[in-house]
DSSP file (Angstrom, degrees, kcal/mol; ACC not computed):
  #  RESIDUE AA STRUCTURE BP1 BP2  ACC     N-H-->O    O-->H-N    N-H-->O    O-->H-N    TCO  KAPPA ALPHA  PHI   PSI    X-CA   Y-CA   Z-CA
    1    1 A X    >>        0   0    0      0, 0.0     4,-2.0     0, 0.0     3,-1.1   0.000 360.0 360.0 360.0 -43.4 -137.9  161.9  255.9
    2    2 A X  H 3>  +     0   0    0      1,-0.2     4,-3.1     2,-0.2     5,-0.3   0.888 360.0  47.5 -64.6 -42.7 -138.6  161.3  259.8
    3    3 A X  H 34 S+     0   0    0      2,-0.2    -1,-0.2     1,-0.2     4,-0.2   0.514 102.8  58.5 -89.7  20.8 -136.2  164.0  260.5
    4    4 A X  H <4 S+     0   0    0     -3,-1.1     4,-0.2     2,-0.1    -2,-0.2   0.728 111.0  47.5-102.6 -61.4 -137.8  166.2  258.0
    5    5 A X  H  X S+     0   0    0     -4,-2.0     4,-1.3     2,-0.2    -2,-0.2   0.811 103.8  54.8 -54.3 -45.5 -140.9  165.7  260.1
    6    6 A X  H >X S+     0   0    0     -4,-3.1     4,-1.0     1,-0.3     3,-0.9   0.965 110.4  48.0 -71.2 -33.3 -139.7  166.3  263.3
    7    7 A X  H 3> S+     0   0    0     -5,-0.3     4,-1.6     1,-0.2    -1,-0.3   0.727 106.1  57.5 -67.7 -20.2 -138.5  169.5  262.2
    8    8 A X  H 3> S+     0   0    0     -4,-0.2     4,-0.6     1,-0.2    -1,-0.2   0.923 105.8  55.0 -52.5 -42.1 -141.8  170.3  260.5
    9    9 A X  H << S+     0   0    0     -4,-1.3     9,-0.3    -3,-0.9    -2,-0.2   0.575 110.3  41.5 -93.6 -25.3 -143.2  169.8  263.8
   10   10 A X  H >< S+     0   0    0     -4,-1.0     3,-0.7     3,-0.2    -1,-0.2   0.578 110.4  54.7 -99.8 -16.2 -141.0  172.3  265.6
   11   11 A X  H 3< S+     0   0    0     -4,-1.6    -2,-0.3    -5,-0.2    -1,-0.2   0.668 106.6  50.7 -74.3 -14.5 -141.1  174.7  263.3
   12   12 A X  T 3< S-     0   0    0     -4,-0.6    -1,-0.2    -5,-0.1    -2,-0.1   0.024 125.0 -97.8-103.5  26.2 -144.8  174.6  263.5
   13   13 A X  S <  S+     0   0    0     -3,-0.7    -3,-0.2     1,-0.1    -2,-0.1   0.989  90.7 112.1  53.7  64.1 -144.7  174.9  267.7
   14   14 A X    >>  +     0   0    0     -5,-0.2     4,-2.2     1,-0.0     3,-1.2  -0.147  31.3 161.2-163.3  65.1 -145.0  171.6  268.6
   15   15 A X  H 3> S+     0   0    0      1,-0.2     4,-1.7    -5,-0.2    -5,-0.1   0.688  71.5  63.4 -57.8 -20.1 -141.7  170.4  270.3
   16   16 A X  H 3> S+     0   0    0      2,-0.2     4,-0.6     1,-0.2    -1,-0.2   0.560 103.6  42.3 -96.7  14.1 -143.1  167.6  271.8
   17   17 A X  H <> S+     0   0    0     -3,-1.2     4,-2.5    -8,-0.2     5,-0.3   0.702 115.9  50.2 -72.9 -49.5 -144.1  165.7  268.8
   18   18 A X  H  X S+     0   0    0     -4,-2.2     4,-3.0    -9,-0.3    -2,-0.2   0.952 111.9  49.4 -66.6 -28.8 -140.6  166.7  266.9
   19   19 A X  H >X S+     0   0    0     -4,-1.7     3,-1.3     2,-0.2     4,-0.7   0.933 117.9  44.9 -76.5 -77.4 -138.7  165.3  270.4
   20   20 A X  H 3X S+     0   0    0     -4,-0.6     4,-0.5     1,-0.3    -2,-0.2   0.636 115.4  42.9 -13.4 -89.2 -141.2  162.1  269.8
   21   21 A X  H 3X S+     0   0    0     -4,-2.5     4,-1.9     2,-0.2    -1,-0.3   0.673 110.0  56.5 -76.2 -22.7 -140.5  162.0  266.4
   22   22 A X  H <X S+     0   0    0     -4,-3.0     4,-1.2    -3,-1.3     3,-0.4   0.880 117.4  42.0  -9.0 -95.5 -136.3  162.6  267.0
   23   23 A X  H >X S+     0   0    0     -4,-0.7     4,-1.7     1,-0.3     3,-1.4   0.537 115.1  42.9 -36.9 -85.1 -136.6  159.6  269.2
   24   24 A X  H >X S+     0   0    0     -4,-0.5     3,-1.9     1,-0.4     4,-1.7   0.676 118.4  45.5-105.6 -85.2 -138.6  157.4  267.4
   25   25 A X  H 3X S+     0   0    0     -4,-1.9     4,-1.2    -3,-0.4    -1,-0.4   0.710 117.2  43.7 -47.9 -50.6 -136.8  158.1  263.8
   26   26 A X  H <X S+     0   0    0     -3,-1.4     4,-1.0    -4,-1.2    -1,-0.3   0.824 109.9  51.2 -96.0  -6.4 -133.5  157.9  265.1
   27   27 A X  H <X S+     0   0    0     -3,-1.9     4,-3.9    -4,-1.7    -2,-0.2   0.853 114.2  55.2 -62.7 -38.9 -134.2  154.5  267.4
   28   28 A X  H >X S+     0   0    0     -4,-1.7     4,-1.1    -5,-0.3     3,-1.1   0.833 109.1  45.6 -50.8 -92.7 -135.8  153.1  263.5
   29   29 A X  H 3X S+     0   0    0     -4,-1.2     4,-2.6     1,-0.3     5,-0.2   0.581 113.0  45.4 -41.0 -29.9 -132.7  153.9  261.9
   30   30 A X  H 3X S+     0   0    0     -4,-1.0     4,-2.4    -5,-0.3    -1,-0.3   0.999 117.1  48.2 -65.0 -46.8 -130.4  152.2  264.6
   31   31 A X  H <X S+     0   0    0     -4,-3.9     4,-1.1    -3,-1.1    -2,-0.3   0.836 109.1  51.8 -55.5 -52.4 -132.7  149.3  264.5
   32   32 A X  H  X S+     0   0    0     -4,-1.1     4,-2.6     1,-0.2     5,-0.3   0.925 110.4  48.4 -74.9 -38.0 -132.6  149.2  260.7
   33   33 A X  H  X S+     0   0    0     -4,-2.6     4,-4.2     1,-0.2     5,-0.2   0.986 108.5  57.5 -42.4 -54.8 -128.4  149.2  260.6
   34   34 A X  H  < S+     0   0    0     -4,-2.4    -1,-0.2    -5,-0.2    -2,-0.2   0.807 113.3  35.7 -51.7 -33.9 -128.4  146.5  263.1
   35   35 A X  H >X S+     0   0    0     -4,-1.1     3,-4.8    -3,-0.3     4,-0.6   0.938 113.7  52.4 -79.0 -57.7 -130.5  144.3  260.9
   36   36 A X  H 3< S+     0   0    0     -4,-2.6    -2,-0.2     1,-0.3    -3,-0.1   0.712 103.7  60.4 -50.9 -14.6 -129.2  145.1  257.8
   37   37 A X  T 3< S+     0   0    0     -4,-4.2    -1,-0.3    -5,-0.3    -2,-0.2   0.676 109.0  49.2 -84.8   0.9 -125.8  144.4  259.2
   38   38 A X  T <4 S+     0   0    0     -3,-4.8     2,-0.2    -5,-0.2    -2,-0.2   0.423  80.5 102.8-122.0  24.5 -127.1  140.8  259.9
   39   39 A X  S  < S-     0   0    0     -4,-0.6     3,-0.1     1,-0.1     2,-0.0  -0.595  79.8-102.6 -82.7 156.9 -128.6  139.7  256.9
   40   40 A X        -     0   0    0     -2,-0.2    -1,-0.1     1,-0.2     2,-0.1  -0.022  54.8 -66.6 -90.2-153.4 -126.8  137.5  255.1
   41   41 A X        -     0   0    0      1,-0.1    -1,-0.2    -3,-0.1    -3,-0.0  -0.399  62.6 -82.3-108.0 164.1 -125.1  138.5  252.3
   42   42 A X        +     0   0    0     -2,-0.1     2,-0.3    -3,-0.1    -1,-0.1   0.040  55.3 165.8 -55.2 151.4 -126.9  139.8  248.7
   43   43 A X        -     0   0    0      3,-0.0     2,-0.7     0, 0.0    -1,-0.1  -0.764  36.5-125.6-165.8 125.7 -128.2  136.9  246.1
   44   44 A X        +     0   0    0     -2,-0.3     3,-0.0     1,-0.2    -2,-0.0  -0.482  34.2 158.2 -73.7 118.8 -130.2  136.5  243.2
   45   45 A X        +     0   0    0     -2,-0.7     2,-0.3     1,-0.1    -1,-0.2   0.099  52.2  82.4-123.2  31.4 -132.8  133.8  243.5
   46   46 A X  S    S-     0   0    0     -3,-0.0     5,-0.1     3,-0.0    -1,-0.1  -0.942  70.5-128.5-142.5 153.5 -134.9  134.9  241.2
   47   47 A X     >  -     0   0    0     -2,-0.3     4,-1.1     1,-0.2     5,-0.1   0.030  32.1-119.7 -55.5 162.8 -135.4  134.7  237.5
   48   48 A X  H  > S+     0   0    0      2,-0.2     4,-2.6     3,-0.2    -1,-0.2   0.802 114.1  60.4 -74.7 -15.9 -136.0  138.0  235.5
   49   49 A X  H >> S+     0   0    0      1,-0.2     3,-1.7     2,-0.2     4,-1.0   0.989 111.7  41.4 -63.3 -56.4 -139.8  136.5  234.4
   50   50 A X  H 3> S+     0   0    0      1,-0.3     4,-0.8     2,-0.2    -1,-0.2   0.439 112.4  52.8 -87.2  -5.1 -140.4  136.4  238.1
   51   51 A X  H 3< S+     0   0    0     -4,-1.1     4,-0.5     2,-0.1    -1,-0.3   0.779 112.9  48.3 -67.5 -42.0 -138.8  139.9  238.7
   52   52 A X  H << S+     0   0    0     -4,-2.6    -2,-0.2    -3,-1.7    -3,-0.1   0.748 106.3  49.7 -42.7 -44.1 -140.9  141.0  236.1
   53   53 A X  H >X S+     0   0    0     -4,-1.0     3,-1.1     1,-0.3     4,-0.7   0.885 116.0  52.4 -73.9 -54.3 -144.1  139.4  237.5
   54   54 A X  H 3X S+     0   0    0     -4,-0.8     4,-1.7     1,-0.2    -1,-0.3   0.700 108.5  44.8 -53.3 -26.7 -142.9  141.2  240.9
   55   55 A X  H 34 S+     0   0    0     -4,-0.5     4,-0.5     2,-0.2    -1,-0.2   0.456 113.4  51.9-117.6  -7.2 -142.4  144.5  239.7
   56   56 A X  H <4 S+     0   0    0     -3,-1.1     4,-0.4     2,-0.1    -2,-0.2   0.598 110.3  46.9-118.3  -7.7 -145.7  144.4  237.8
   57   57 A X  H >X S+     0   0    0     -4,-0.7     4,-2.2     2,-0.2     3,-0.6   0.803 110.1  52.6 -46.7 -80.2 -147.6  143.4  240.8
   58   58 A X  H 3X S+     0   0    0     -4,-1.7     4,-2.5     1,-0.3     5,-0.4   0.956 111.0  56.4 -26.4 -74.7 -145.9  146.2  243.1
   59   59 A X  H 34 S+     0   0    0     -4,-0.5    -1,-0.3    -5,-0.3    -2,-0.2   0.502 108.5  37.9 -50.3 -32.7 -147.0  148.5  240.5
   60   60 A X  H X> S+     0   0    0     -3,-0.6     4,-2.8    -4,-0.4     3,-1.0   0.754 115.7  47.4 -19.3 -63.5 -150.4  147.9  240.3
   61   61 A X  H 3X S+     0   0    0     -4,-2.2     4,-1.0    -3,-0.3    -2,-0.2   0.732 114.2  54.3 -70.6 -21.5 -151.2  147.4  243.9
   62   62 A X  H 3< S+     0   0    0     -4,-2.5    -1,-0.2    -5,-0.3    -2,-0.2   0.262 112.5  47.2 -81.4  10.7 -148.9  151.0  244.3
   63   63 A X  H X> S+     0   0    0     -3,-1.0     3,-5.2    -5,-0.4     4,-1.3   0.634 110.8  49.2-110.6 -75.6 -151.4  152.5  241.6
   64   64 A X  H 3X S+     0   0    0     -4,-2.8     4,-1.7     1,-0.3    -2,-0.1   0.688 108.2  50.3 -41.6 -30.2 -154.5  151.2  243.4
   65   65 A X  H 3X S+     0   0    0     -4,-1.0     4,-0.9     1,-0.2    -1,-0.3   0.531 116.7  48.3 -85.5 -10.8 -153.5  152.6  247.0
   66   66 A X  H <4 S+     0   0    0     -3,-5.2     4,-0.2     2,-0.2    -2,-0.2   0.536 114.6  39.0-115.6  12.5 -152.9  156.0  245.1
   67   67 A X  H  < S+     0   0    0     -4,-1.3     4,-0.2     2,-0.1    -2,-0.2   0.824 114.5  55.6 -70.5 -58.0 -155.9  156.1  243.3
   68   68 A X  H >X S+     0   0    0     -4,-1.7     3,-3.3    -5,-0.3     4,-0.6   0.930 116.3  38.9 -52.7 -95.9 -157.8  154.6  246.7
   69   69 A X  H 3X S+     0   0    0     -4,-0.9     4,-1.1     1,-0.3    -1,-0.2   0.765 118.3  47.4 -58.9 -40.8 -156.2  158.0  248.9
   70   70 A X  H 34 S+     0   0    0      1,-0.2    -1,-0.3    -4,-0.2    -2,-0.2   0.576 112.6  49.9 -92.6  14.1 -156.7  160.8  246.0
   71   71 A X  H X4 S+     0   0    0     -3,-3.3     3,-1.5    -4,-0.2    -2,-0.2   0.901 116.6  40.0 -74.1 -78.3 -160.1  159.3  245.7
   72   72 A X  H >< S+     0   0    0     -4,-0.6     3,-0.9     1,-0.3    -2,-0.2   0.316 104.1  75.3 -61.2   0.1 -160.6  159.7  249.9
   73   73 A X  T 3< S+     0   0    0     -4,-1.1    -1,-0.3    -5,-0.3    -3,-0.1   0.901  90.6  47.9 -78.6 -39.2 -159.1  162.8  249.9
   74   74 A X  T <  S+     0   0    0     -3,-1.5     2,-0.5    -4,-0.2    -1,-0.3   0.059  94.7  76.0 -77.4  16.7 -161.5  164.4  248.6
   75   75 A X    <   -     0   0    0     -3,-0.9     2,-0.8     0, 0.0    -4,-0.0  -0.976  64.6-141.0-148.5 119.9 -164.7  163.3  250.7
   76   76 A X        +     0   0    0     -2,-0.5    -3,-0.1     1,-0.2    -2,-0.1  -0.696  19.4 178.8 -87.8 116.3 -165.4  164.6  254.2
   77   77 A X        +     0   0    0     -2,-0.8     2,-0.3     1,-0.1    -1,-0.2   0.680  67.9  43.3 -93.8 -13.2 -166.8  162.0  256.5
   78   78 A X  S    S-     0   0    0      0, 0.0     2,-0.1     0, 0.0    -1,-0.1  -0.932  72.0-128.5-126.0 162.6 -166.9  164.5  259.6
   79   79 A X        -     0   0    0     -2,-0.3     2,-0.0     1,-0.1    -2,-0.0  -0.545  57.5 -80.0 -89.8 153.3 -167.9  168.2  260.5
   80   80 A X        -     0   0    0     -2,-0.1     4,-0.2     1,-0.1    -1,-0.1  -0.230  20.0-136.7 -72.9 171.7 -165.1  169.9  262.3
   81   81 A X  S >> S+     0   0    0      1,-0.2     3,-2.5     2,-0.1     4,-2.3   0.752  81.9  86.6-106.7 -31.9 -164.6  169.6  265.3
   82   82 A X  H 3> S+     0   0    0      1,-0.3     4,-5.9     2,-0.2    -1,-0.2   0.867  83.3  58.5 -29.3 -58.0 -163.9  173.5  266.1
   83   83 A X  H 3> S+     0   0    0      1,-0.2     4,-2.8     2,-0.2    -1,-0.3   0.861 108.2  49.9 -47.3 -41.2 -167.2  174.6  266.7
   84   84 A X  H <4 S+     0   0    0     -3,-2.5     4,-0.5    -4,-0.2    -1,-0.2   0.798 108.1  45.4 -76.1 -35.4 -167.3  172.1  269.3
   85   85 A X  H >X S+     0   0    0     -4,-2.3     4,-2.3     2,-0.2     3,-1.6   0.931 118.3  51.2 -64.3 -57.6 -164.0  172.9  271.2
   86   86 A X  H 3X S+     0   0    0     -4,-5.9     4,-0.5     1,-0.3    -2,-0.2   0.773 115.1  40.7 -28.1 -55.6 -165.5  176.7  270.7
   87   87 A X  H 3< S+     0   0    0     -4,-2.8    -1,-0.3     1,-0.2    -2,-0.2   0.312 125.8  30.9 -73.0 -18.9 -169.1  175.6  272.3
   88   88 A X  H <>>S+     0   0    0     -3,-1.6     4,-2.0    -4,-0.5     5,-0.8   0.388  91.7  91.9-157.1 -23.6 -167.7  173.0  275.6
   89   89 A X  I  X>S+     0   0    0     -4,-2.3     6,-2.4     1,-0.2     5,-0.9   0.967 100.0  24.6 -64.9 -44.0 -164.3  174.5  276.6
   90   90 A X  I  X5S+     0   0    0     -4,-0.5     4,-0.8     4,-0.2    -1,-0.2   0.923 125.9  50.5 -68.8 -34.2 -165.6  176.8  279.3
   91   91 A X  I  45S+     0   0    0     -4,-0.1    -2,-0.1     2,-0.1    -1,-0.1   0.890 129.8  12.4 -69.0 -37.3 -168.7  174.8  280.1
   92   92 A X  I  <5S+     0   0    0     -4,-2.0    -3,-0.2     3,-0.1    -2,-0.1   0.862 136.3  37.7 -94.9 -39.6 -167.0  171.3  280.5
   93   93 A X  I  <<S-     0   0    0     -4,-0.9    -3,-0.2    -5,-0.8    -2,-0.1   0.814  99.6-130.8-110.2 -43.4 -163.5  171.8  280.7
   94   94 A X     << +     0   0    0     -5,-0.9     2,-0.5    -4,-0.8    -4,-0.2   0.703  64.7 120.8  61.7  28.9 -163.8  175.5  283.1
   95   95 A X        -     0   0    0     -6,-2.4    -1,-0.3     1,-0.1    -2,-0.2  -0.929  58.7-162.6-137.2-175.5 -161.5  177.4  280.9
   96   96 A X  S    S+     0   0    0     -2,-0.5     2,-0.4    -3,-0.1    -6,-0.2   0.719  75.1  78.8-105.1 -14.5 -161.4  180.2  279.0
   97   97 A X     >  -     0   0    0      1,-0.1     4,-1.8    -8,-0.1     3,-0.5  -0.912  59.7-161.6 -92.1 111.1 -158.3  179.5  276.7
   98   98 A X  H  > S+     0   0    0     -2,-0.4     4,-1.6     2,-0.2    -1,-0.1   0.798  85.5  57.5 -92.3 -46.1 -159.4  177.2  274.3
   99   99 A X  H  > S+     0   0    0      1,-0.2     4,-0.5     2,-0.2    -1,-0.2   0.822 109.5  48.4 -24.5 -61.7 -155.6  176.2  273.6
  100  100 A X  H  > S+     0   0    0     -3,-0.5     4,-0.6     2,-0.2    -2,-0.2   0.694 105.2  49.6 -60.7 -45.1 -155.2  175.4  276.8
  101  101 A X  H  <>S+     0   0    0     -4,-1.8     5,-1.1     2,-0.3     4,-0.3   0.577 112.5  52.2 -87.5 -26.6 -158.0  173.3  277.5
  102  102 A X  I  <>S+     0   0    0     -4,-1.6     5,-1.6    -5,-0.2    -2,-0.2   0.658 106.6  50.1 -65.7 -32.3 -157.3  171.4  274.5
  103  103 A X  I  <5S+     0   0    0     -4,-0.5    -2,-0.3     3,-0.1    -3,-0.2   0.400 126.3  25.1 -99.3 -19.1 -153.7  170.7  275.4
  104  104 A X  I  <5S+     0   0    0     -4,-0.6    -3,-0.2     3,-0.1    -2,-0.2   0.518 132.7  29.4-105.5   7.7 -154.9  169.4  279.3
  105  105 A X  I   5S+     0   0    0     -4,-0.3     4,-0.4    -5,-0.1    -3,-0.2   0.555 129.0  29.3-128.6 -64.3 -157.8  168.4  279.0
  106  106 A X  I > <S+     0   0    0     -5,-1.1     3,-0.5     1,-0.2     4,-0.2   1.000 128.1  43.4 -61.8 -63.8 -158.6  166.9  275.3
  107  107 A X  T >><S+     0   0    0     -5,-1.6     3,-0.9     1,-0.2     4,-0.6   0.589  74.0 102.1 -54.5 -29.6 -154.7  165.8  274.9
  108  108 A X  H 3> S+     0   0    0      1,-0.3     4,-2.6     2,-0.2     3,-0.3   0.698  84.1  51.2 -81.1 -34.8 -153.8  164.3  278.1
  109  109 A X  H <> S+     0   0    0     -3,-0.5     4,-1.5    -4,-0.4    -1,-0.3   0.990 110.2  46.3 -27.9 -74.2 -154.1  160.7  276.4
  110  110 A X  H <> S+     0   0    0     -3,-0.9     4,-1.5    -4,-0.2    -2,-0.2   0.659 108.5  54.8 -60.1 -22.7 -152.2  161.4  273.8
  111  111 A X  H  < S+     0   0    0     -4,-0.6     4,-0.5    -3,-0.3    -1,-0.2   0.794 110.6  50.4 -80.3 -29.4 -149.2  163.2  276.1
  112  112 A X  H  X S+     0   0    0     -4,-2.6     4,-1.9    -5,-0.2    -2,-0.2   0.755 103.6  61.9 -65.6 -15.5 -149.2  160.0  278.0
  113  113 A X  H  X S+     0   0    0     -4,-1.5     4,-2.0     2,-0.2    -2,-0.2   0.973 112.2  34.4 -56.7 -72.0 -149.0  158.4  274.6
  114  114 A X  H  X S+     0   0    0     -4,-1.5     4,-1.1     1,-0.3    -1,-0.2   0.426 111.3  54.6 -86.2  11.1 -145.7  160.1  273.9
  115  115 A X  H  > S+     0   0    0     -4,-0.5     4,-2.1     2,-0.2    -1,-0.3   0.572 113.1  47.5-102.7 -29.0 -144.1  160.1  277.1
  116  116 A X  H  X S+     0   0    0     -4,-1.9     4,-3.1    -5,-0.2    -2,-0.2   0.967 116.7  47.1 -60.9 -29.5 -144.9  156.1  276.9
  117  117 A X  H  X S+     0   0    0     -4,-2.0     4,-2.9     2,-0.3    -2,-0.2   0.983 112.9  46.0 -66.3 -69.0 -143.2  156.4  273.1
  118  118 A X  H  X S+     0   0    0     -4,-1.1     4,-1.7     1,-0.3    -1,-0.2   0.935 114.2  52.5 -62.4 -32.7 -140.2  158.5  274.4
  119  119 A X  H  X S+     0   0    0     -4,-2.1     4,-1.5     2,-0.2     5,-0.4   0.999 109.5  45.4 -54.1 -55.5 -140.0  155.7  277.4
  120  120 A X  H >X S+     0   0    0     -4,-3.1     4,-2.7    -5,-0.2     3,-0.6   0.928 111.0  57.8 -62.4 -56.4 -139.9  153.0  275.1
  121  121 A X  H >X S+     0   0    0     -4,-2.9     4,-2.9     2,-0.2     3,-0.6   0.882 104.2  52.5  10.6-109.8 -137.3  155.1  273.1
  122  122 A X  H 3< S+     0   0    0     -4,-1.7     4,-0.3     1,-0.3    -2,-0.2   0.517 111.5  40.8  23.4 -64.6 -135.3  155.2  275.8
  123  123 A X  H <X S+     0   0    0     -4,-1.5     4,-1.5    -3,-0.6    -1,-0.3   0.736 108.4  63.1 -84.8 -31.9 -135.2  151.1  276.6
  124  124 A X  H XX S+     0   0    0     -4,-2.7     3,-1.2    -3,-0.6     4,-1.2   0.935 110.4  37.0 -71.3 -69.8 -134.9  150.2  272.9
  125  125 A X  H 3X S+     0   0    0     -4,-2.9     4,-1.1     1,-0.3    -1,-0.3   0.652 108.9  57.9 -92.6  11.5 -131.6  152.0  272.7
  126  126 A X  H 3> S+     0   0    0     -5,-0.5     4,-3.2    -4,-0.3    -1,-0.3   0.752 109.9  56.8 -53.3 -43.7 -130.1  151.0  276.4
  127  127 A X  H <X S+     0   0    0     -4,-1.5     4,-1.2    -3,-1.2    -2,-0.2   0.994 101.9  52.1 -55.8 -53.9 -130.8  147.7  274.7
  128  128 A X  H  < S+     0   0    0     -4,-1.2    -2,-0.2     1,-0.3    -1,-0.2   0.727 108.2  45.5 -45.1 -53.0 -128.8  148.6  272.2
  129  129 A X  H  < S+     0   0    0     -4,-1.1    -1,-0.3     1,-0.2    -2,-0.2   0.866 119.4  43.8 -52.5 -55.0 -125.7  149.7  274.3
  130  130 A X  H  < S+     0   0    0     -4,-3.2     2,-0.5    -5,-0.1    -2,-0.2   0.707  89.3 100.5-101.5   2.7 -125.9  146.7  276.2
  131  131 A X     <  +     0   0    0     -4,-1.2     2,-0.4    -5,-0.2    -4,-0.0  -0.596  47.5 175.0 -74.0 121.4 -126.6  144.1  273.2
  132  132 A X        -     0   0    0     -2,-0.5     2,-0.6     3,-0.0     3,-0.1  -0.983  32.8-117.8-126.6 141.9 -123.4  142.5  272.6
  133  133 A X        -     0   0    0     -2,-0.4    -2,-0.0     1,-0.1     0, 0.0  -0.672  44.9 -95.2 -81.1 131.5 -123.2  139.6  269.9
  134  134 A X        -     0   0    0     -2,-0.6     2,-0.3     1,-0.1    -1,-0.1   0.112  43.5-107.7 -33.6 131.8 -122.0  136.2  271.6
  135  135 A X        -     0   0    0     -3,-0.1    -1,-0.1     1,-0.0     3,-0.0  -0.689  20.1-115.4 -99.1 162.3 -118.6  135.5  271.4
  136  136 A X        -     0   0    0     -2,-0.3     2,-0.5     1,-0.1    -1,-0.0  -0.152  36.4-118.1 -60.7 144.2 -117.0  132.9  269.3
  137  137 A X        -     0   0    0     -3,-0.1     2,-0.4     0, 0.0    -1,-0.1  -0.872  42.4-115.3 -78.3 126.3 -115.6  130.4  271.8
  138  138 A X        -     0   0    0     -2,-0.5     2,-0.1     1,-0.1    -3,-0.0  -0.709  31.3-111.5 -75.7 116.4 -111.4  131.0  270.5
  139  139 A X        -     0   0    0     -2,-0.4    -1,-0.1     1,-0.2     3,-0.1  -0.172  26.2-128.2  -6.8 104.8 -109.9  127.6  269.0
  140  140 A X        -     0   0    0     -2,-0.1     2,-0.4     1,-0.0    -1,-0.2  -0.055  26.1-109.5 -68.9 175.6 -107.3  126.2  271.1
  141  141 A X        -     0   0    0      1,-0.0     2,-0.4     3,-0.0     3,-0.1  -0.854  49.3 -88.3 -87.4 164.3 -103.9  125.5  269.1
  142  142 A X        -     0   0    0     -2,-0.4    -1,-0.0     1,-0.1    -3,-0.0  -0.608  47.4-107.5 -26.0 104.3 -103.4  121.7  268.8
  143  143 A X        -     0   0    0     -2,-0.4     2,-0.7     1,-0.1    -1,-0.1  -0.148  33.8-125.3 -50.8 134.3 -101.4  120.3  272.0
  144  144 A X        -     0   0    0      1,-0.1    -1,-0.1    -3,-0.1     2,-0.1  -0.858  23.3-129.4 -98.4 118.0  -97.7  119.4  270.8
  145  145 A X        -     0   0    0     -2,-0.7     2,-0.3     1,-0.1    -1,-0.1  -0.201  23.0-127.2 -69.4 170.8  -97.1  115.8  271.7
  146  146 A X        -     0   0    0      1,-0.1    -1,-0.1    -2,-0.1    -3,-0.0  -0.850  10.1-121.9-119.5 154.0  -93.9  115.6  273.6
  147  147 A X  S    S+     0   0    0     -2,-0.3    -1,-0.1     1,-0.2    -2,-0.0   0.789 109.1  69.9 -71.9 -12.4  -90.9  113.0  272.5
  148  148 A X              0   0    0      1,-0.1    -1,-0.2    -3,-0.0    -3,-0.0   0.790 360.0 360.0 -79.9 -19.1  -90.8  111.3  275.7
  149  149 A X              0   0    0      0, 0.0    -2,-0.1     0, 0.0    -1,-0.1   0.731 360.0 360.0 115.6 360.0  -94.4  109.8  274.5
């Protein structure tokens, strides 16, 4: 699904969100192998009432959070914001490209955002490369007495 997105994002002219979400999707997935290779191994410990109980719980609280969003979906709590870029890019900002002035100006948070993202990126999976699991200390053989004693 994350790579689904980042290619949404670059078909839609905005490679440096899909390179962000690249990174960020495919550091999740290493991170999630690594753990799931160190859980231990599958077991049931619980009864089917209390699977039940689970599964009817999930369902309920997954009904309420999609009631809850196609509720909010529909109810605007702000005016857009266009009118406002239109009205302040030349006066505040001194340009005339509206694009432009939105992408240095408006953004420039938010690019330091994803240049921190793609850093972090970046360390996670250098970690990764250099994480090695401790080794076992190797089990000498048993010393062979000698006949002399």
């Amino acid at each position: 699904m994350g790579f689904s997105i980042a290619l949404t994002f670059i078909l839609f002219s905005a490679p440096d969100l899909g390179i962000t979400q690249l990174l960020v999707e495919t550091l999740t997935v290493i991170l999630l192998v690594l753990v799931l290779f160190r859980l231990p191994r599958f077991s049931s410990l619980s009864t089917p009432i209390e699977r039940v109980r689970d599964v009817a719980v999930a369902g309920s609280l997954g009904g309420l959070i999609t009631l809850l969003v196609l509720t909010s979906w529909s109810i605007d709590q702000f005016v857009p914001i266009s009118d406002y870029m239109i009205a302040n890019s030349a006066p505040l900002a001194y340009g005339r490209n509206i694009v432009n002035v939105i992408l240095v100006d408006y953004r420039a948070l938010d690019t330091l955002g994803e240049i921190f993202v793609l850093a972090l990126a970046a360390i996670g999976v250098f970690a990764m490369l250099k994480l090695r699991a401790p080794e076992k200390p190797k089990k000498s053989a048993p010393a062979k007495e000698n006949a002399d004693g």
